[in-house]
C-alpha positions as CSV (number, residue, x, y, z in Angstrom):
1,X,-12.9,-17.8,-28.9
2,X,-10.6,-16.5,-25.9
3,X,-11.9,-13.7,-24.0
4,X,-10.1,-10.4,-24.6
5,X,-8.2,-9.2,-21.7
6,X,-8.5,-5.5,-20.0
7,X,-5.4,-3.7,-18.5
8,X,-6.7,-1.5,-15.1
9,X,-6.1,1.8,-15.8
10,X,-6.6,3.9,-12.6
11,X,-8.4,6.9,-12.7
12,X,-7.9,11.0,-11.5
13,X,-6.2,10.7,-8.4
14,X,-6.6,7.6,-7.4
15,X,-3.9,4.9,-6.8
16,X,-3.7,1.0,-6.2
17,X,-1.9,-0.5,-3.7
18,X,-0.6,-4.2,-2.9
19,X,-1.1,-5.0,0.3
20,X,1.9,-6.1,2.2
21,X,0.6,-9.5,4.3
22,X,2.0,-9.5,7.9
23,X,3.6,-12.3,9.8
24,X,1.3,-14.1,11.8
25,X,2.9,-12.9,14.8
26,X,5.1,-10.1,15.3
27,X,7.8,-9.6,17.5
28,X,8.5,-6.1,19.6
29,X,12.2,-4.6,19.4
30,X,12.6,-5.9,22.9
31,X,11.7,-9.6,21.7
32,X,8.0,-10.0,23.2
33,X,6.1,-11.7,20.9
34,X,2.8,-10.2,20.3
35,X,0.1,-12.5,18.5
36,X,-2.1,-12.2,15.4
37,X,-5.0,-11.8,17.5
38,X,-4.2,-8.7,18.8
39,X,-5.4,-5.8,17.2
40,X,-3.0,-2.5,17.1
41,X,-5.1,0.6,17.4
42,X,-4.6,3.1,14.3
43,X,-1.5,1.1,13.0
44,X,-0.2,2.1,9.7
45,X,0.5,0.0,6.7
46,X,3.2,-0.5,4.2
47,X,2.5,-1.4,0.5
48,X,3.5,-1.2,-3.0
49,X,2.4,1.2,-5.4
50,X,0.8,-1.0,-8.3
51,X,-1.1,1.9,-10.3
52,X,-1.7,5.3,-10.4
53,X,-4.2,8.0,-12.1
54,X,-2.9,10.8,-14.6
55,X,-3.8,12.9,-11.5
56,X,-1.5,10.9,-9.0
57,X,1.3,13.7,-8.3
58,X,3.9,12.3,-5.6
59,X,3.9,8.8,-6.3
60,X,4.9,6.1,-9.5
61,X,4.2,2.4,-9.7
62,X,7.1,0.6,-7.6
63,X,7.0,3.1,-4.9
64,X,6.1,1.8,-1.1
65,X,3.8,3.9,0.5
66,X,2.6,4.2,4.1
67,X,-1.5,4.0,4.7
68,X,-4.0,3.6,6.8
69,X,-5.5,0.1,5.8
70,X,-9.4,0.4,7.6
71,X,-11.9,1.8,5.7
72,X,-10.0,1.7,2.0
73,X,-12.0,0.0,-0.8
74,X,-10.1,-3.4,-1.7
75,X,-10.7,-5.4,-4.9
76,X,-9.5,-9.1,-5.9
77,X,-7.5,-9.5,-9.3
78,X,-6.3,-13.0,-10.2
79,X,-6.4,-14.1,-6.2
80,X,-4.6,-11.1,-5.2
81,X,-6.0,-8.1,-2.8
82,X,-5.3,-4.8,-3.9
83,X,-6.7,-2.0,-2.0
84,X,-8.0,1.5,-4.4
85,X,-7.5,5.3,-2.4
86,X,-7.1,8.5,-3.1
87,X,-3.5,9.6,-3.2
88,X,-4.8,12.6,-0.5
89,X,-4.8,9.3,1.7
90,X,-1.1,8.2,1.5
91,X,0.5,9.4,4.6
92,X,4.3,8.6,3.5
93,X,6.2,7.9,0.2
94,X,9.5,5.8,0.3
95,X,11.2,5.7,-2.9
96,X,15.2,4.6,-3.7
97,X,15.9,8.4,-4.3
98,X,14.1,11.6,-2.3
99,X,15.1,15.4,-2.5
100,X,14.1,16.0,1.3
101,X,13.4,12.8,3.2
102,X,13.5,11.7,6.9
103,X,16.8,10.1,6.5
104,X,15.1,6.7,7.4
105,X,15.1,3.9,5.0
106,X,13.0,0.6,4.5
């Protein structure tokens, strides 16, 4: 007999994100390269929006968001790392359409 599967159903505020891997080296806009091994001091992330809580006001599954990576829970579905925060945590929203954005885009 198969096992029954279980669809994630996030709860209250909280939301699930899929991290975005980086490069293993990134470049600067001047064209230094700056390695893997360095470590950026309070950098910012970009991720997807995978699920969110009945709670969740400002964001919807298929939105990127901006976050702050350390110190977020993470959990491992099928071999993929998602990481589980509050929306309270979420420092920026990018979505294709914004009633009072920065007038940057991704």
């Amino acid at each position: 007999m198969a096992d029954p599967k279980f669809e994630i159903q996030m709860l209250h505020d909280r939301v699930m994100i899929k991290t975005v891997g980086e490069a293993e080296e990134r470049r600067s806009t001047s064209g230094i390269v700056i390695p893997a091994t360095v470590k950026m001091a309070n950098r910012l992330a970009w991720g997807e929006v995978c699920g969110v809580g009945v709670n969740a006001r400002s964001v919807k599954v298929g939105d990127k968001v901006l976050f702050n990576p350390e110190e977020q829970y993470e959990v491992e579905v099928h071999g993929q790392l998602y990481l589980v925060m509050r929306e309270r945590d979420l420092h920026a929203v990018a979505t294709p359409q914004t009633d009072h954005g920065t007038g940057l885009y991704l």
